[in-house]
N, C-alpha and C positions, 0 to 999 in steps of 0.2 A: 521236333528234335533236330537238331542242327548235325547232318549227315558229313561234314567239308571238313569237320574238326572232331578228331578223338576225348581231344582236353575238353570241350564243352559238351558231349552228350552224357560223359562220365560226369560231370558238375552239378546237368541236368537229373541224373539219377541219383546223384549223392541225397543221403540222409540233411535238411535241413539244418540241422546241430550243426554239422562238419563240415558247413560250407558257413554259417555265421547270420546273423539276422540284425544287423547294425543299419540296414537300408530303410529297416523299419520304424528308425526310430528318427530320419529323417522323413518318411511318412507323416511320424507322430506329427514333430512340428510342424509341416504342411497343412495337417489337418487345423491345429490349433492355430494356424495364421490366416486360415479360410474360417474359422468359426468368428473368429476376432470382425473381420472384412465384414461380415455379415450381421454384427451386432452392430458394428459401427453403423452399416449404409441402413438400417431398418428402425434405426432411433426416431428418425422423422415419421413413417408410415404408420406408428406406434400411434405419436405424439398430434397426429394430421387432425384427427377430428378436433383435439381440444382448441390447436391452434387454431384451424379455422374457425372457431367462434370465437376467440379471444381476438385476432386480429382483422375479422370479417373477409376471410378467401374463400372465392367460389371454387368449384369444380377446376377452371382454366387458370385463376392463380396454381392453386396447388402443380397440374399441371405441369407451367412453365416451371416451376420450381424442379420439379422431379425430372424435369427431360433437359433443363441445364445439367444436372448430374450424369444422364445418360449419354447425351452430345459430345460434354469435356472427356467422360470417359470414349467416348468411343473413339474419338483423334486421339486421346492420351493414349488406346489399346495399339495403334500401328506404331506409334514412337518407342512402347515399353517395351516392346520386343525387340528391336532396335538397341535399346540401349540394353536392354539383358544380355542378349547376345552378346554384346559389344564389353561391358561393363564384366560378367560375369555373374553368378549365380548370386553368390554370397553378398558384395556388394550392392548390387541393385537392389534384392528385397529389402536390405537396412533402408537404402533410400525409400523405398516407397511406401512401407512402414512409418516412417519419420514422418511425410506428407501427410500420409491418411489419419493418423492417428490428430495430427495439428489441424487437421479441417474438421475432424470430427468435432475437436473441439471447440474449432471458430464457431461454431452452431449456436454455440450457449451466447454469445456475442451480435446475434445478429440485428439488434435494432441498435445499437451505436453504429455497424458497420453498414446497417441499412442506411442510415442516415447521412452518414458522408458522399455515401453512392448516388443517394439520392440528390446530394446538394451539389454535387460536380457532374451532374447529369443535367439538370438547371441553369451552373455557371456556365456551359457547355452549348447552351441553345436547344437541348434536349427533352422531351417530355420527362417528366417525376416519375420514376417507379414507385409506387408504394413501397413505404420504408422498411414494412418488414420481408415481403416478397425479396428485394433486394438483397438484404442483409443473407437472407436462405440462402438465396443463387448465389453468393461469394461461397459460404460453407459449402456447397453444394459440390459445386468447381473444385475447390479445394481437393474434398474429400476423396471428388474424383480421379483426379490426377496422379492420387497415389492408389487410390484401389484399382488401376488401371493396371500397376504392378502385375498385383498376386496373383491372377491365373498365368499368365506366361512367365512368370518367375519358377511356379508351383509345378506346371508341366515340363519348363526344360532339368528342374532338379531333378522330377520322375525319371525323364528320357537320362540322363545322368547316373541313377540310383539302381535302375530297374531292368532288368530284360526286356526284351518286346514282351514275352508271355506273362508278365506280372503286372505288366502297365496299366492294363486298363482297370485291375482291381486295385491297385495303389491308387489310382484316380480316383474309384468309386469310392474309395474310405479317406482321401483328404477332401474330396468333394461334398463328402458328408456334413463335414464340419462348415457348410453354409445351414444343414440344416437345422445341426444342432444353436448355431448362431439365430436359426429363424424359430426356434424353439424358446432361448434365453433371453431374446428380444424381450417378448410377451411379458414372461415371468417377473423380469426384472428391471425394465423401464419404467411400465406403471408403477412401480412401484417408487422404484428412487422419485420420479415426479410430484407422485404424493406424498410424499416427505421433504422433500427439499427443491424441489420445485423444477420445472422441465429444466432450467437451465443447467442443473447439476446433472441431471441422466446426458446430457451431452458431452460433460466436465469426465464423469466419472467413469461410462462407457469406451469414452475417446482413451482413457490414459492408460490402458488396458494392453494396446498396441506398444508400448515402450517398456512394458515388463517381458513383453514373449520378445522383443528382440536382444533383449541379455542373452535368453536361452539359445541364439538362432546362432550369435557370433561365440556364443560357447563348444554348441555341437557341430555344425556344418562348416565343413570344405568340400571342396572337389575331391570324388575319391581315388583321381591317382597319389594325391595329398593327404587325406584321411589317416590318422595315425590310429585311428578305431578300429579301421577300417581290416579284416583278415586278407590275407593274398587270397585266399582260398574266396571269398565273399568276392572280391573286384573280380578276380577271374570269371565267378561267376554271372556278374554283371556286365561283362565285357564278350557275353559265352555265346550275343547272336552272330551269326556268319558274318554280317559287312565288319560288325567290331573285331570278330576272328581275324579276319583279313589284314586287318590295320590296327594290334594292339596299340601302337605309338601312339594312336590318334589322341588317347587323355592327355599326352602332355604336348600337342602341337599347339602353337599358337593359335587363338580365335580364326575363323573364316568367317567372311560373313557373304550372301547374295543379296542383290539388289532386289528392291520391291518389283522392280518391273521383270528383272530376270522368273521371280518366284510367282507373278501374274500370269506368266507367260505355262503355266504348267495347271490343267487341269485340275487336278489333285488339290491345287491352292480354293481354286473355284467353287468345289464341291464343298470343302472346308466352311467357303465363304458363304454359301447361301444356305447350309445348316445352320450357322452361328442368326445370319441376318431374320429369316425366317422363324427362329426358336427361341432366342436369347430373353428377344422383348416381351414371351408369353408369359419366363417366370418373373420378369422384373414386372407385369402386370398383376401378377398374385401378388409378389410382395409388396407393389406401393398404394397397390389398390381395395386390397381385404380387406382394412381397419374400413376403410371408406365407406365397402360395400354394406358390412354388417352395421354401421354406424345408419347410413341412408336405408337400408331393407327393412332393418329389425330395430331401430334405436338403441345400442348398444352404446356403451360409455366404455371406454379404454380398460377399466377393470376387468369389465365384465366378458369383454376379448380374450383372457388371458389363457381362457383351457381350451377352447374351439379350436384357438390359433397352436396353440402349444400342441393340441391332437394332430390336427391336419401337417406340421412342420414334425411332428415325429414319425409320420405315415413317408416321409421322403426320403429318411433315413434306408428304409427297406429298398428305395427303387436306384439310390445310390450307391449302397454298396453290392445289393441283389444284380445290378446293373451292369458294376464294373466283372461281378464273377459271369455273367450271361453268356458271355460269347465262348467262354471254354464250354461250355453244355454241345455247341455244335463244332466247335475244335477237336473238341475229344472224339467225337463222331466221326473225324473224317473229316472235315470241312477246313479249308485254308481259313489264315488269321483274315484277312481281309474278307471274305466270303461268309465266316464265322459271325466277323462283326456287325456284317451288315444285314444277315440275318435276325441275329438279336435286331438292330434298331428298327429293323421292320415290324418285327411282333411287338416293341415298345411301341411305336406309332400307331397302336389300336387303342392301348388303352387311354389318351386322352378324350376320348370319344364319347367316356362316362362325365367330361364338362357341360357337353350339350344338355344335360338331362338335370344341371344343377338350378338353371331358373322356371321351367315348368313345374319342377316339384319343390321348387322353394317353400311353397304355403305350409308345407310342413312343419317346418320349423326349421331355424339356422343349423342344426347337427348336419342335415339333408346337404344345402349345399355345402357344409365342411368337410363330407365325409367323399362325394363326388369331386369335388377341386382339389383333396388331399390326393384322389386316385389320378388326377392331370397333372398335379404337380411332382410327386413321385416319377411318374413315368416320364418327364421333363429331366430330373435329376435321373437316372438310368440311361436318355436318351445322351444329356451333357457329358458323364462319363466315357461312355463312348467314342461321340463326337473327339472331344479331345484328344483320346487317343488314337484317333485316324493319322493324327498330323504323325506323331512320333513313330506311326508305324509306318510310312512313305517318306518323310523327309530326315533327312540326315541331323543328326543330336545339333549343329553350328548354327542352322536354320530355323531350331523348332520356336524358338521364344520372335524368329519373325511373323512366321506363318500363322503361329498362334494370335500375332498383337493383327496381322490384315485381318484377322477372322471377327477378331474381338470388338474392332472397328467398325466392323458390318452387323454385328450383333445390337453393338449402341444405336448404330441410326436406326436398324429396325426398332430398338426399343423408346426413340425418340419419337420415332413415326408413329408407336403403337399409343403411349402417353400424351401425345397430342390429340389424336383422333379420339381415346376415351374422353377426353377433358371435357371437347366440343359435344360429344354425343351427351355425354351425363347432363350436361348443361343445357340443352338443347332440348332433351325427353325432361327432363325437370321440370325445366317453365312449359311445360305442356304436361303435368302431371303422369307423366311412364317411364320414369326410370328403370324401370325393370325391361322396358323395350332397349332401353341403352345396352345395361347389362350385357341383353343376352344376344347381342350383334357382338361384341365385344367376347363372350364365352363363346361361340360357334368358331370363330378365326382359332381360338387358343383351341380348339380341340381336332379341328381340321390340319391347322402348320406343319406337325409332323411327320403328318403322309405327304404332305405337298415336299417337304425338304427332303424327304427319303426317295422320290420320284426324280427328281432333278439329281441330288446326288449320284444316285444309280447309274443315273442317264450319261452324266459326263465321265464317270469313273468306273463303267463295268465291268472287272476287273482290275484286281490289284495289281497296281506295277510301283514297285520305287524307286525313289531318286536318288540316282549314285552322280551326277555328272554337276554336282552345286560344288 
């Protein structure tokens, strides 16, 4: 409770009603702009087995394909905050909506746009990419380039919308909506495929993205702007001490610091090698499941569709359960940053239940769906968190930068991690153990979270924020 200001502890205690709940419904769209992201980038991971036997990709094709996405995003994550910052809330996410949604759909496209690539690679003195591999990696890039957006678009509306003490639960229920996205994936790709063919699950997935941005430039401004918006609500969002201090700040012009200025600060670092160390474990579950259950178990994309549907609605719990965790040791007594780090320490046990998903694989595929659901969960718990680290040390001007350096490091680790699987699958394969692949592969995803929670700790023990950006 904010002791430095009368008007804010009175706000803090007001009845819910009487202060207004319009932040929620900027939530809302958050969430449905992250469920969207998530149907888009998971149409391929869907779709990977069939295509790799319609256009004969191994392991390391596939690969390359998926960590072009992860690369473009990751340099596209240090620019997006950048230009958020810079650009503003509202505009930026139309842009990068607009992007993602049109690479999503370049996908459906990709062996014309293989082919050109392929032939100016050629004219060029260059080796041939196979035609379809090519054509992917443009949609790929694309795709990426705008989903590079939506989490630091997503986090500085929050730091905009929210109080410090609501932040992290507003994150855990718009960050939800990747799972619900990793949910509808399953349901509904197989199925437009077999009906109208993969190239329409691209077509029809992708154009999804330009109906929720009617809804975005309908409801959202900035809410010293917000005509929704109650006095009584913005006060309330304006109700922590640094915002006390400096009601004007909603309507000063943009600031922004320089990357190296905000490198130069601990706080960035710890940021950094949470995201680097943990980002690429969940983008290992999602481009690598269909794979897994396809090479373990012979599974056909149909037959995915409730394993995967289970284990992505099991993430739901660790997301929103996630963003609430840290008020369980706030309310105790425990500082917000002390609070938080708590939670993500007792989170960073449970992926521990990964190591046990290829020993007892022979069970049957439930076994590992039911153990990779409880790693992945505890991933989405850990992410909410994570995210709200930034907005609870760096000041509202900074956070869509801080967020895109984090986001950056997240990709490459997940570039590094989709590399290294490619080679390993491919590698135990032609020596019949894939399963030795696998489970070098699940030991890193269930160890990362203690390793990222040790170093963070290490550079940042103790909360301190940054007033001096």
């Amino acid at each position: 409770m904010n002791q430095h200001n009368p008007q804010a502890v009175g706000l803090a205690d007001a009845p819910a009603a009487a202060i207004g709940k319009y932040r929620w419904t900027i939530c809302g769209l958050l969430f449905f702009a992250t469920t969207i992201n998530y149907l888009d980038r998971q149409v391929l991971s869907l779709l990977a087995p069939a295509l790799s036997k319609e256009f004969g990709w191994s392991n390391n094709d596939y690969a390359n394909i998926a960590a072009v996405f992860q690369f473009v995003y990751a340099i596209s994550m240090l620019f997006a905050g950048r230009v958020i910052d810079k650009m503003g809330t509202r505009r930026a996410f139309v842009l990068a909506i607009v992007v993602w949604s049109f690479g999503a759909i370049l996908h459906a496209y990709s062996v014309a746009i293989g082919t050109a690539v392929s032939n100016l690679f050629v004219s060029v003195g260059l080796a041939a990419v196979p035609i379809s591999v090519a054509g992917f990696m443009v949609g790929r890039a694309v795709l990426a380039l705008g989903e590079a957006g939506n989490f630091p678009a997503a986090i500085k509306a929050t730091a905009e919308y929210f109080p410090k003490k609501e932040r992290s639960f507003a994150t855990g229920i718009f960050n939800s909506g990747a799972n619900i996205g990793a949910i509808l994936a399953p349901i509904t790709v197989p199925l437009i495929a077999e009906l109208w063919g993969w190239q329409a699950a691209f077509i029809i997935i992708g154009a999804v993205g330009f109906v929720w941005m009617g809804f975005w430039l309908y409801f959202y401004e900035t809410p010293a702007r917000q005509k929704r918006l109650s006095r009584a609500e913005l006060d309330y969002i304006n109700s922590d001490a640094a915002d006390a201090a400096a009601p004007a700040a909603a309507t000063e012009a943009p600031r922004k610091a320089s990357w190296f200025k905000l490198l130069a600060y601990r706080q960035t670092w710890a940021f950094t090698a949470g995201k680097f160390l943990t980002d690429g474990v969940w983008w290992f579950f999602l481009f690598w499941l269909p794979k897994f259950m396809s090479a373990q178990y012979g599974m056909t994309t149909t037959e995915m569709v409730v394993p995967l549907a289970v284990l992505y609605s099991m993430t739901m719990v660790g997301s929103i359960g996630g963003g609430w965790f840290p008020a369980y040791f706030i309310n105790r007594g425990a500082s917000v940053y002390h609070g938080r780090m708590r939670a993500m320490l007792t989170i960073a046990f449970f992926p521990l239940a990964v190591l046990l998903a290829q020993p007892f694989g022979y069970l049957g595929v439930w076994v590992p769906v039911l153990l990779i659901g409880i790693g992945a969960s505890a991933h989405q718990a850990w992410s909410a968190n994570l995210f709200t680290t930034v907005s609870d040390m760096f000041p509202k001007h900074s956070v869509g930068s801080v967020v895109g350096i984090g986001g950056m490091a997240g990709g490459l680790g997940g570039v590094l991690i989709t590399k290294v699987a490619g080679k390993l699958f491919d590698h135990y394969n032609a020596l019949g153990q894939i399963q030795t692949g696998y489970m070098i592969m699940f030991t890193f995803c269930a160890l990362a979270y203690l390793l990222a929670w040790c170093i963070m700790k290490a550079l940042v023990p103790a909360h301190k924020e940054i007033t001096d950006l």
